[in-house]
C-alpha positions as CSV (number, residue, x, y, z in Angstrom):
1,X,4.8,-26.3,-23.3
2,X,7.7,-28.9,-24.4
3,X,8.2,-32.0,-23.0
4,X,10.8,-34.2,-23.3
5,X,12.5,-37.6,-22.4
6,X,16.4,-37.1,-20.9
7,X,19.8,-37.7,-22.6
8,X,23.5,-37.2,-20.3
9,X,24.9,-34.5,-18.1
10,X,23.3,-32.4,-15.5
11,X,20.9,-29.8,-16.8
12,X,21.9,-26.1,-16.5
13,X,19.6,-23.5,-14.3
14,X,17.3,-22.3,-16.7
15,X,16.0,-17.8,-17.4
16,X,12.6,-16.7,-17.1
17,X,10.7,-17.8,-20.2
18,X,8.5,-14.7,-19.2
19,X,11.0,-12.2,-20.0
20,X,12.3,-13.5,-22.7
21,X,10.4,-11.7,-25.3
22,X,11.3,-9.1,-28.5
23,X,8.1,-7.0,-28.9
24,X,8.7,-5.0,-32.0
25,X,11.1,-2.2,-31.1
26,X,11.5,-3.4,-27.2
27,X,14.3,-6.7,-26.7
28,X,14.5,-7.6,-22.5
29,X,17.2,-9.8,-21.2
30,X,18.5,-11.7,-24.3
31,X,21.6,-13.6,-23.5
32,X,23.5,-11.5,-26.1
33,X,24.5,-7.7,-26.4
34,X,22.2,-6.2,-29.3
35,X,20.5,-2.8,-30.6
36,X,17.1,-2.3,-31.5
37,X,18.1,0.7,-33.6
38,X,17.8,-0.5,-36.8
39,X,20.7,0.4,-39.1
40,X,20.4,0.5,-42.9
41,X,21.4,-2.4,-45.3
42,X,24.9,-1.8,-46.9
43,X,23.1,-4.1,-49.3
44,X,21.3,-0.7,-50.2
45,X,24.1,1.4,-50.3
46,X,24.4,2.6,-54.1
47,X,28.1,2.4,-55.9
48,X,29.9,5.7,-56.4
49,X,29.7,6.0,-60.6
50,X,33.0,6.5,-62.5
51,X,34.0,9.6,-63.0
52,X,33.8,9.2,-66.6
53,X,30.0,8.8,-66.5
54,X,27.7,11.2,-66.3
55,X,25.7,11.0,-63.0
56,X,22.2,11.8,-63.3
57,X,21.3,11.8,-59.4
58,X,23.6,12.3,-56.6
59,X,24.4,9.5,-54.4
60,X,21.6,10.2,-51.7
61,X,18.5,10.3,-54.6
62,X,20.1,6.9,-55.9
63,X,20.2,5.4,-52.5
64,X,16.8,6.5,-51.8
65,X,15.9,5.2,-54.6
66,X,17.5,2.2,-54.5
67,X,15.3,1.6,-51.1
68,X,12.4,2.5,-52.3
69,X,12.4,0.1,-55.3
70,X,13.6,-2.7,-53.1
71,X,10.7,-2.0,-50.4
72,X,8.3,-2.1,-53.6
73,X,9.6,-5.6,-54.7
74,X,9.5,-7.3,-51.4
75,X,5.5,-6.0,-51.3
76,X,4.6,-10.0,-52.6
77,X,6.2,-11.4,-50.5
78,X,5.2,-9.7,-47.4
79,X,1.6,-10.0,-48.7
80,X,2.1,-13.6,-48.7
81,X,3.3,-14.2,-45.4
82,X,1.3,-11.2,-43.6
83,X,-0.2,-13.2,-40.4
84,X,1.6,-16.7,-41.1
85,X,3.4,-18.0,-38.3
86,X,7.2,-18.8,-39.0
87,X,9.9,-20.3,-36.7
88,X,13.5,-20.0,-36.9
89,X,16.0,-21.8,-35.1
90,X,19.4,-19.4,-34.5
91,X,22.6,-21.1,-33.9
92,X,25.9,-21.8,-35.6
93,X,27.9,-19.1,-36.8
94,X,25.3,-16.1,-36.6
95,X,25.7,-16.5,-32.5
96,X,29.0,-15.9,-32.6
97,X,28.9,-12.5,-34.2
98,X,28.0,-9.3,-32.8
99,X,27.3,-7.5,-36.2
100,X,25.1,-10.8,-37.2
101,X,23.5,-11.1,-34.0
102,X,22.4,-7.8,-34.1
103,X,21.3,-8.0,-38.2
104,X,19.3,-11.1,-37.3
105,X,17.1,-9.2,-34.1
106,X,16.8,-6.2,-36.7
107,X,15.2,-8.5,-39.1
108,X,13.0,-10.6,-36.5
109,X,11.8,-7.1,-35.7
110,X,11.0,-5.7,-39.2
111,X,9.5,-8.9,-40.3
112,X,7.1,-8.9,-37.2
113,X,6.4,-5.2,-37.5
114,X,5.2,-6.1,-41.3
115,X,3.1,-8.6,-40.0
116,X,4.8,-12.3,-39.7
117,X,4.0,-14.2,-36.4
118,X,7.5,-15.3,-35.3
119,X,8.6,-18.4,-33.3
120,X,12.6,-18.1,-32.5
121,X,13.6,-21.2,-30.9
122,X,17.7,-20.2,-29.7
123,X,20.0,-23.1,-30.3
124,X,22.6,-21.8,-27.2
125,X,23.7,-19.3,-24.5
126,X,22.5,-19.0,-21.2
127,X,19.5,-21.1,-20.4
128,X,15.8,-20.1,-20.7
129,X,12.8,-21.1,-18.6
130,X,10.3,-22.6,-20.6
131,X,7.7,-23.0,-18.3
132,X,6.3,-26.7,-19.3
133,X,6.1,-25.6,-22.5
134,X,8.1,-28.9,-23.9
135,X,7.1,-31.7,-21.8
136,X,10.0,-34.9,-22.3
137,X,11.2,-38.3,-21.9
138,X,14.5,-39.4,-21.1
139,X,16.5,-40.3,-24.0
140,X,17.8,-43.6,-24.2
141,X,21.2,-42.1,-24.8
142,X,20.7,-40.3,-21.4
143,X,22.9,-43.0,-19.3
144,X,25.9,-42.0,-21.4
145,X,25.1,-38.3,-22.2
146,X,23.7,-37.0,-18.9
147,X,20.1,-35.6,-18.9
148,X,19.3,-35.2,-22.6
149,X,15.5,-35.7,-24.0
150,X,13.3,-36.3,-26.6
151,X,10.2,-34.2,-26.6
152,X,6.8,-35.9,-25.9
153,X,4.5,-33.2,-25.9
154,X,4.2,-29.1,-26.7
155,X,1.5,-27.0,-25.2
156,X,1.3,-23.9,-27.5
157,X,-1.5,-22.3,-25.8
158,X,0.9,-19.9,-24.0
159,X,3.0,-19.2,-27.3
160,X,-0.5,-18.6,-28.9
161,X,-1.7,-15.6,-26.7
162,X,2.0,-14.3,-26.7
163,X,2.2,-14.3,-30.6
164,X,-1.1,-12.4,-31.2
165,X,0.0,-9.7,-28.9
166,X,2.8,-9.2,-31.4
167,X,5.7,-10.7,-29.0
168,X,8.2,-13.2,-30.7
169,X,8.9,-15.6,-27.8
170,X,12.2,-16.7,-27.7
171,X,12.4,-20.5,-26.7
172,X,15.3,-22.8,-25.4
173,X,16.1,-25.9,-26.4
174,X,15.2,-27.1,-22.6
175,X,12.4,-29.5,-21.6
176,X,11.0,-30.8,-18.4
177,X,9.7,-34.3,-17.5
178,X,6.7,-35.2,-15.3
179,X,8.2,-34.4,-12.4
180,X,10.2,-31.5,-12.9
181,X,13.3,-32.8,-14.0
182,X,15.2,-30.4,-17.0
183,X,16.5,-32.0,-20.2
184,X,18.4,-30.6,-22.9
185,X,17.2,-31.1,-26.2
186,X,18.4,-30.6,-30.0
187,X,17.4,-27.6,-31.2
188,X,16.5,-28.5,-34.3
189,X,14.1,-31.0,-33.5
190,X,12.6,-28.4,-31.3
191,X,12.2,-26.1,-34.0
192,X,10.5,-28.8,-36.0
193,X,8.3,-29.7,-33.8
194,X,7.2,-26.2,-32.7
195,X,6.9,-25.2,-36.3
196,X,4.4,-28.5,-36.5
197,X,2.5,-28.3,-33.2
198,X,2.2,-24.0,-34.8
199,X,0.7,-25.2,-37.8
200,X,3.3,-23.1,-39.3
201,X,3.9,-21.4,-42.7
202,X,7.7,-22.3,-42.7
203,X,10.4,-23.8,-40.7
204,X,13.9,-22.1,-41.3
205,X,17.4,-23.2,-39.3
206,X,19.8,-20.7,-39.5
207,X,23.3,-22.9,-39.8
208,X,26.6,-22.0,-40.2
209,X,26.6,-23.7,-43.9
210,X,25.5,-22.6,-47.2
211,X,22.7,-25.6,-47.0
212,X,22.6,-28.8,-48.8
213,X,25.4,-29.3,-51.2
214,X,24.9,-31.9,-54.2
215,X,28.7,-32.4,-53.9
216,X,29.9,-31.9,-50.0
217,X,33.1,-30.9,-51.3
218,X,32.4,-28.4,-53.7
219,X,30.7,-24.9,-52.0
220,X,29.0,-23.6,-55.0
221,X,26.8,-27.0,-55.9
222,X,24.1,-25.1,-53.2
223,X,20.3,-27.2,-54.1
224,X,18.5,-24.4,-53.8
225,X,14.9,-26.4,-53.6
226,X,14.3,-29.8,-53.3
227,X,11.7,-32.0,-52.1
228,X,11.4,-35.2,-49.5
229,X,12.1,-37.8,-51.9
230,X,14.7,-36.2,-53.4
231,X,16.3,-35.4,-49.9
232,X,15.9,-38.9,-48.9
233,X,17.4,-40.2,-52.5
234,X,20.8,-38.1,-51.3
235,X,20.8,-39.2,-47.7
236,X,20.7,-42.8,-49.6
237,X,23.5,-41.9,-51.6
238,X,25.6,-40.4,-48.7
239,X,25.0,-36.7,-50.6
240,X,24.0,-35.9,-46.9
241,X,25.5,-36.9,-44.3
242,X,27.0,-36.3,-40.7
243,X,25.7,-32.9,-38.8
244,X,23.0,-32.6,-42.1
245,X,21.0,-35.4,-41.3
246,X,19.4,-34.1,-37.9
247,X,19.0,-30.9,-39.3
248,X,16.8,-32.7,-42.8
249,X,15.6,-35.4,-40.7
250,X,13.9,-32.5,-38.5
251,X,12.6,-30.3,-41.7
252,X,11.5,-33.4,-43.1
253,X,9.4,-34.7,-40.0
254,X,8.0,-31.1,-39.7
255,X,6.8,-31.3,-43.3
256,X,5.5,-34.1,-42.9
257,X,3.5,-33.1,-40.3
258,X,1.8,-29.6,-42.0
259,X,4.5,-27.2,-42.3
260,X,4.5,-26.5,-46.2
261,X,8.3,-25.6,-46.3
262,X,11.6,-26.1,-44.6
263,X,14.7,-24.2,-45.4
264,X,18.4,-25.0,-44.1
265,X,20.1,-21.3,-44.9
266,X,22.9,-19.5,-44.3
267,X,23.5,-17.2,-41.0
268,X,26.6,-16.1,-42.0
269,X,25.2,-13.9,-44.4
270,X,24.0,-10.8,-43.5
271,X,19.9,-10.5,-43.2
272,X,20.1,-13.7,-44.7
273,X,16.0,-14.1,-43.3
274,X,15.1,-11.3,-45.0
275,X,17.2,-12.7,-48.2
276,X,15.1,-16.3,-47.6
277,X,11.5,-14.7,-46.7
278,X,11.7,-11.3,-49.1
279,X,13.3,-12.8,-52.5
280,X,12.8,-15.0,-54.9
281,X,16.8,-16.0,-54.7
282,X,16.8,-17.3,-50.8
283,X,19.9,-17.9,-48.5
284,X,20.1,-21.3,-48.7
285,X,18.0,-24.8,-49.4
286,X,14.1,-25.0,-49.7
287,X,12.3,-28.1,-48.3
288,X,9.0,-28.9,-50.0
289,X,6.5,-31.6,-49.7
């Protein structure tokens, strides 16, 4: 499992790892209120036509149709992903909704059920156990923040067996030292470093920002790919700065270590993983190597 090395503040009790598992259609004991009925996109909805067009279908055979074309385009990109592990860290804005929590456990679902192997690390709420599987060390900011840690090891060989029964383990951001002793940890460096010790296809951090932005001030200058050197170029130029540089610093170590992509998107938007895994547009800003 994890383990880490502390920061400050007492850690909180932690759930039963055990139980915290989404497998397909079934969700037990998440620390938020969701539905496992799946509810259709209103991305498929079709628009009513004027009434000074002539309508050649009604709504439902449009709508239908509308599905059935999308389902056929997403077919590549399913293909190349089929049996690839992914991770995704949820946090930010997409926690605080009930309509996004719920469209983000729709999607882990129907990605797993067409074949992804999914990692979903959960970046708050009510604590999880994670067994040992993050072993840490105290942090060296641990005498001013309280028990915080930095992650020393990760034992995957219980998320192994779990992912190729087709569960998606959902893991805290929690650690524990040699003797027992809980730490909190980032999130995002969990992620990363799950995504790494996986061998994973792709990282992805679900944020509650568009992703990096060549101007910080300006929402629509999204990068929509970019690669290490060029990350590092903007973090030299202060293009990337404050709460962005753990979450590139993370996608960037986890690149660096075998993962072949990282992407910072945006959960605010709805099914904004299947926008990232299933299209060639994405939610957000690619990583590559």
């Amino acid at each position: 499992m994890l383990t880490t090395r502390p920061l400050a503040t007492t850690a909180p009790p932690l759930l039963s790892f055990s139980r915290t598992l989404i497998n397909h259609n079934q969700i037990q004991n998440l620390s938020f209120p969701i539905s496992c009925h799946a509810k259709p996109s209103k991305s498929l909805s079709c628009i009513k036509p004027s009434p000074l067009k002539p309508v050649l279908a009604t709504n439902n055979e449009r709508s239908a149709q509308t599905r059935v074309d999308v389902l056929s385009e997403s077919l590549p990109f399913i293909q190349k992903f089929r049996g690839k592990t992914i991770v995704v860290k949820y946090g930010g804005a997409a926690m605080k909704s009930e309509s996004l929590q719920e469209s983000v456990i729709n999607d882990l679902v129907l990605l797993s059920c067409v074949g992804l192997r999914l990692v979903f690390v959960h970046g708050g709420g009510p604590e999880i156990n994670n067994g040992r599987l993050l072993t840490v060390r105290p942090s060296i900011k641990s005498a001013e923040l309280g028990f915080v840690g930095d992650i020393a090891g990760v034992d995957t060989s219980i998320l192994q067996s779990l992912i190729a029964s087709g569960y998606i383990p959902v893991i805290a951001s929690v650690g524990v030292d040699k003797d027992g002793q809980a730490y909190n940890i980032n999130a995002d460096t969990v992620a990363g470093e799950l995504a790494a010790a996986l061998g994973a296809e792709k990282l992805i951090l679900l944020t509650d920002v568009a992703g990096i932005l060549e101007d910080r001030n300006d929402p629509g200058s999204l990068v929509k790919e970019i690669d290490i050197k060029g990350v590092t170029q903007m973090v030299d130029e202060g293009k990337i700065a404050g709460g962005m540089i753990p979450k590139v610093t993370c996608c960037v170590r986890s690149i660096a270590q075998g993962v072949r992509t990282a992407s910072i998107i945006d959960g605010r938007l709805p099914h904004s993983l299947l926008l990232e895994i299933l299209t060639d547009e994405g939610a957000g800003t690619m990583i590559t190597g």
